[in-house]
C-alpha positions as CSV (number, residue, x, y, z in Angstrom):
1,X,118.3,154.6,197.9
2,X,119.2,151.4,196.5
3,X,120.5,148.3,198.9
4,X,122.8,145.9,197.7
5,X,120.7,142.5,197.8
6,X,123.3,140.1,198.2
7,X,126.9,139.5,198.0
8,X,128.2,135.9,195.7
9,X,131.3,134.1,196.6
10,X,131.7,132.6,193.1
11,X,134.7,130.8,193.6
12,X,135.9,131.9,190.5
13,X,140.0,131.5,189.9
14,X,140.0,134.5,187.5
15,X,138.6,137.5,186.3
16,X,134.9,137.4,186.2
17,X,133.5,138.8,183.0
18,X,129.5,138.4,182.8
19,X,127.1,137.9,185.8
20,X,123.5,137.0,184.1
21,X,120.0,136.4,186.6
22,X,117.7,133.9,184.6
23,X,114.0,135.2,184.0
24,X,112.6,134.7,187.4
25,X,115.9,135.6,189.3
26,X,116.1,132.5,191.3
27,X,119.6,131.6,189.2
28,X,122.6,133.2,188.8
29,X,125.0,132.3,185.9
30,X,128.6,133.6,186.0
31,X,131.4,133.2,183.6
32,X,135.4,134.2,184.2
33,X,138.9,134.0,182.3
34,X,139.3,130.6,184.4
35,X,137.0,129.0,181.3
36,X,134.3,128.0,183.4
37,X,130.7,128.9,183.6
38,X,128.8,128.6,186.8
39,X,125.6,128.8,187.6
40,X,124.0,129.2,191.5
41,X,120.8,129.2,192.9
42,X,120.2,132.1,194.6
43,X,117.0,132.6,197.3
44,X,116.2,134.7,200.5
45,X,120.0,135.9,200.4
46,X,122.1,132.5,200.3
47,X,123.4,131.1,197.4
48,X,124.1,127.0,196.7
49,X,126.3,126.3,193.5
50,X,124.2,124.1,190.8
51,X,126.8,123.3,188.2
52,X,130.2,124.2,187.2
53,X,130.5,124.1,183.5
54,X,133.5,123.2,181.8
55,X,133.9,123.1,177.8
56,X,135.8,126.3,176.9
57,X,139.4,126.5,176.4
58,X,139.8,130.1,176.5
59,X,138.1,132.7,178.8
60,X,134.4,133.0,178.7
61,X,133.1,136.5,178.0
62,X,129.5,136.4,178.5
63,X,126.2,134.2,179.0
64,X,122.7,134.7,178.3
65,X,119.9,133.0,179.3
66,X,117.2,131.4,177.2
67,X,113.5,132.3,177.5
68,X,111.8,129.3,180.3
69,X,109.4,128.3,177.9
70,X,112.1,126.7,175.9
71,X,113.4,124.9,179.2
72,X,116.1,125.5,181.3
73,X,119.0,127.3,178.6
74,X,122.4,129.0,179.0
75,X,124.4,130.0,176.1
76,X,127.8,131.3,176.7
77,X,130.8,132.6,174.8
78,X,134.5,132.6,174.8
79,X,137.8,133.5,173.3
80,X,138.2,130.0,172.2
81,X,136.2,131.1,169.4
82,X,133.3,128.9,170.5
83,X,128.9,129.1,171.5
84,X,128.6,126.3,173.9
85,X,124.2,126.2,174.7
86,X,123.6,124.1,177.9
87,X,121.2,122.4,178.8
88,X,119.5,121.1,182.8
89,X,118.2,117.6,182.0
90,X,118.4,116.7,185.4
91,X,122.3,117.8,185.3
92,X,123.9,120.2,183.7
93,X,124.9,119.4,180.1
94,X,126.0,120.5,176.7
95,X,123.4,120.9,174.3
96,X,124.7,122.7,171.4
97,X,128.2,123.7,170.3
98,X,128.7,126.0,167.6
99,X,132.6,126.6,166.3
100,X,132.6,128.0,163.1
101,X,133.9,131.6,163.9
102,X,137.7,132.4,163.3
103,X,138.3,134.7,166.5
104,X,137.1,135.4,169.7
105,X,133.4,135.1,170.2
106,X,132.2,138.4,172.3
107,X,128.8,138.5,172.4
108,X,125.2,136.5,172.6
109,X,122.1,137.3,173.1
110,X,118.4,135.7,172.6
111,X,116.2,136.8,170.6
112,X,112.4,137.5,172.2
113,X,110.6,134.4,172.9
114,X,108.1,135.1,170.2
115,X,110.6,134.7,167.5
116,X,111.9,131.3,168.3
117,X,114.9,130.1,170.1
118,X,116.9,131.8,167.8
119,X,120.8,133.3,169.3
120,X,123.0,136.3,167.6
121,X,126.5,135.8,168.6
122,X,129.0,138.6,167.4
123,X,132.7,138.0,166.9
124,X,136.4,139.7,166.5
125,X,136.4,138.4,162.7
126,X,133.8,140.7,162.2
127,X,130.9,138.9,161.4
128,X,127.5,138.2,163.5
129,X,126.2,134.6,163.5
130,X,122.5,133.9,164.0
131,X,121.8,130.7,165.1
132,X,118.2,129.2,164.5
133,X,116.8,125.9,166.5
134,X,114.4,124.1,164.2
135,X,111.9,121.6,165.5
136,X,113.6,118.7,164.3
137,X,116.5,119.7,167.1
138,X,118.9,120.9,164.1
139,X,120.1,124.2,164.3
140,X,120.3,126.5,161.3
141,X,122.9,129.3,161.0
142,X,123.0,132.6,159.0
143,X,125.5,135.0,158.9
144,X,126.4,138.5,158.5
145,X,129.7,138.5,157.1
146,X,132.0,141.9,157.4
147,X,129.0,143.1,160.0
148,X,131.9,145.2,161.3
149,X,135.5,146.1,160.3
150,X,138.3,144.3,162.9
151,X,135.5,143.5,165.2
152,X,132.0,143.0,166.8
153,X,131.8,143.5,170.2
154,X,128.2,143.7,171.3
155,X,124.1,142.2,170.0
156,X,121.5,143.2,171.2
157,X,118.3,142.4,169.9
158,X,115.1,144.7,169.2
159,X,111.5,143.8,170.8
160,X,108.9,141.4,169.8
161,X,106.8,144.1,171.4
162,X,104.1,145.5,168.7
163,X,102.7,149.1,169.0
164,X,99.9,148.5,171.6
165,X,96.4,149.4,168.9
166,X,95.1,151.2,172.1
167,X,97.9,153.6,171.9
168,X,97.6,153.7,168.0
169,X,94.1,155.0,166.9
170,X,94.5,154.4,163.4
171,X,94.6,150.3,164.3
172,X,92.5,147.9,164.1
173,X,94.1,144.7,163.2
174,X,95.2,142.4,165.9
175,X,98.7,143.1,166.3
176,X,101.5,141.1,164.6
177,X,105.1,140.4,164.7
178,X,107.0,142.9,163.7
179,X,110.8,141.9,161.7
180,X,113.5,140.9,163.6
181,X,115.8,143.6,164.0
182,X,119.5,143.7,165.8
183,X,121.8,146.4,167.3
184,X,125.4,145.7,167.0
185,X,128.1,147.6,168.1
186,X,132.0,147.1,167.1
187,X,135.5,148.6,166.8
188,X,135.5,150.6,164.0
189,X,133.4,152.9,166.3
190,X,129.9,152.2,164.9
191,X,126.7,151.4,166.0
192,X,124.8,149.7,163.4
193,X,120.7,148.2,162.7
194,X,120.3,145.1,160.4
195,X,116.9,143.9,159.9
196,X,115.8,140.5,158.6
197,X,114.7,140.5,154.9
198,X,113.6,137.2,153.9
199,X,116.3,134.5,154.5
200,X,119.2,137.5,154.9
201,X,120.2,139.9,157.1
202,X,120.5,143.7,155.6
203,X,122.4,146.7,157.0
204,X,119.4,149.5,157.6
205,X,120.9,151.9,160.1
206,X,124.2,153.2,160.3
207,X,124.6,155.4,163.8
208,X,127.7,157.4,163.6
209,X,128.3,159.3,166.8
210,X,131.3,157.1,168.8
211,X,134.6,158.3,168.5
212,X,136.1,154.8,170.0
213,X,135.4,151.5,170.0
214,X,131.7,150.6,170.7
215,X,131.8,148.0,173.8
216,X,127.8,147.3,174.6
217,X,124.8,148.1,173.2
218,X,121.5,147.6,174.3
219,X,117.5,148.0,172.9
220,X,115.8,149.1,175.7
221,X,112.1,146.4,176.3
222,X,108.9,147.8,174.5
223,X,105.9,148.3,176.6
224,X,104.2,148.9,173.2
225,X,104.5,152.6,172.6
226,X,105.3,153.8,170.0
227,X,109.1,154.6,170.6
228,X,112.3,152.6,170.1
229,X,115.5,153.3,172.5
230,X,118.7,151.5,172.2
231,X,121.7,152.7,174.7
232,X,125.2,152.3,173.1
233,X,128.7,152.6,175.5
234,X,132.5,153.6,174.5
235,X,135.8,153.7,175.3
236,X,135.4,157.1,174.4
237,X,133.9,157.0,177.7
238,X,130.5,158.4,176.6
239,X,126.9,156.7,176.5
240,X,124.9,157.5,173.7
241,X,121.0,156.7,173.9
242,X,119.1,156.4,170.2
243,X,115.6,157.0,169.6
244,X,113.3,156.6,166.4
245,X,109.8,156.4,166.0
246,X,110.4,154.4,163.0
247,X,113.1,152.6,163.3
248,X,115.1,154.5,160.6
249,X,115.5,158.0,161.7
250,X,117.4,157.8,164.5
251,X,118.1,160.9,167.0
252,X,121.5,160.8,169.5
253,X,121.5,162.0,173.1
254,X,124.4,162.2,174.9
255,X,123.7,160.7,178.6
256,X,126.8,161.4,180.5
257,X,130.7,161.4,179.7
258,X,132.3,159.5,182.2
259,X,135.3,159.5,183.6
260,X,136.6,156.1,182.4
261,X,135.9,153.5,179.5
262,X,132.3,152.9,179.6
263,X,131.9,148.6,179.2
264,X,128.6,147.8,179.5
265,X,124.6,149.0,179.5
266,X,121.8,147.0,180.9
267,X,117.9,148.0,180.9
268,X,115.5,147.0,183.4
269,X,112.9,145.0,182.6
270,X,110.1,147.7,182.1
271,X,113.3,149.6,179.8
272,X,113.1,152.8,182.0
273,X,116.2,152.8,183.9
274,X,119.3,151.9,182.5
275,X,122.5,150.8,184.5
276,X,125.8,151.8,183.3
277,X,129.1,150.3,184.2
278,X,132.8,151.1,183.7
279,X,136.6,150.8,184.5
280,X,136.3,153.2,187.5
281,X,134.3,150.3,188.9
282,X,131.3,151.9,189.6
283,X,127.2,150.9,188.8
284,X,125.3,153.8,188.2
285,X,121.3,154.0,187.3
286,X,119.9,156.5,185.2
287,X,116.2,157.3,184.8
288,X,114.7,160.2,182.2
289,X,112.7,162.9,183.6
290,X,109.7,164.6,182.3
291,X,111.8,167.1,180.6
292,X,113.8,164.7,178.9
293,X,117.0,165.0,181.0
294,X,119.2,161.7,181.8
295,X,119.3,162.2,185.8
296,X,122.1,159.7,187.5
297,X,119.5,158.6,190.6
298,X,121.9,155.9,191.9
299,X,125.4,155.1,192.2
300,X,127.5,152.4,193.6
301,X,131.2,152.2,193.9
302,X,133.3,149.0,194.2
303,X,133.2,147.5,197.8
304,X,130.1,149.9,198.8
305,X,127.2,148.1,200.5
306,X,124.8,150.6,199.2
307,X,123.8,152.8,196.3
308,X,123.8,156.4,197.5
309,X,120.8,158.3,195.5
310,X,121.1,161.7,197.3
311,X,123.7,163.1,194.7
312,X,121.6,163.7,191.5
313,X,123.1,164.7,188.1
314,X,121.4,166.2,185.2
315,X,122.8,166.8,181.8
């Protein structure tokens, strides 16, 4: 059984599109079609609003949250075509404003700590920005231009995390980085891996399985074995989880065909239960069993206090 924790008032005048916790879940940071991005504070079940962020003229689709070690960082994106990062220097303030897309910005997401402070943003003209913060405070942009036909819609980026040498036997050498790799997925149905080769971005996995637009992908955390998993979500109303053991040959499970447009796919921290959302507003965790079956251990409809587990589902 899974409780519901704790129920926020947002104040919100519109829709609200993203809800994100920061890294130690003492903040909560909401964005809506009302333009604004707000972000709470949120301990032993009461909630105190911090800021209320205006600097978007269109809605705000989703925010992210920086790593703590670069300070206190929110990036969000909006219809307006905009990145706005913020900021807490004592208030609430913009930091950064990037505006060189030509539609709707979908998607952002940080890449692990150990790259940088370094943000992917994925747009409706198709391309993927990556935006780089260099220690003199200037930010450096690359892009991926025609990343997807009419659209991206989600980024997601792939761990820092190194195979673990005690897991590997042929290793000897202190672990290093591996190359910074991305997930994106967009409307002309695909799910697609680009990997950084020197000062570029490259194309080096094209997953074909969608038969709709792709609305969410997400590369499940690494505890360093030797696997990677990346969940993808459709309005064909499937979730598709990837896995490779190289990063290039990638093998498609279907997890569950639901029965409305699947819009979003979150992993939990230790990237072993992944929550799946949808338009017929339910929450529902799923966890893979020794046998390698996707069993639906949780679900939650909307207005339900509580997640009832005692209806399991395997594929």
């Amino acid at each position: 059984m899974v409780s519901v924790l704790n129920t926020v008032d947002t104040g919100h005048e519109d829709i609200i599109h993203d809800a994100e916790m920061d890294y130690y879940g003492l903040r909560l940071a909401t964005c809506s079609s009302d333009h604004s991005v707000k972000i709470f504070d949120i301990r032993n079940g009461t909630q105190s609003l911090k800021a209320d962020l205006k600097g978007h003229y269109g809605p705000v689709w989703q925010v992210a949250w920086a790593h703590p070690k670069y300070g206190n960082l929110l990036a969000s994106c909006s219809y307006d075509r905009k990145v706005i990062i913020w900021k807490e220097a004592g208030e609430w303030q913009k930091f950064y404003e990037y505006n060189s897309h030509d539609s709707s910005v979908n998607s952002v997401a940080w890449a692990p700590h150990e790259f940088g402070l370094i943000l992917a943003c994925g747009s409706s003209d198709g391309s993927v920005s990556i935006l780089i913060s260099n220690p003199d405070g200037s930010w450096e942009v690359k892009k991926i231009t025609n990343a997807h036909t009419i659209g991206c819609n989600a980024v997601s980026w792939c761990p820092a995390t190194s195979i673990n040498p005690a897991l590997d036997p042929t290793s000897s050498a202190r672990p290093s980085l591996p190359p910074k790799r991305i997930v994106t997925g967009g409307c002309d149905n695909l799910v697609k891996i680009w990997k950084e080769e020197g000062d570029r971005w490259v194309e080096e996995t094209k997953l074909e399985v969608h038969s709709d637009w792709v609305r969410d992908v997400a590369w499940a955390p690494s505890i360093g074995l030797p696997r990677s998993t990346i969940a993808s979500c459709s309005q064909d109303r499937r979730v598709i989880i990837w896995t490779s053991d190289d990063n290039v040959q990638w093998n498609s499970t279907v997890l569950n065909t639901f029965d409305d447009v699947v819009w979003n796919v979150s992993w939990s921290l230790n990237g072993n239960i992944l929550a799946v959302s949808g338009g017929d507003n339910k929450v529902s965790l799923w966890r893979e069993n020794n046998e390698g079956q996707w069993i639906c251990i949780s679900e939650v409809s909307k207005g339900q206090g509580q997640m009832a587990g005692n209806e399991q589902r395997a594929l």
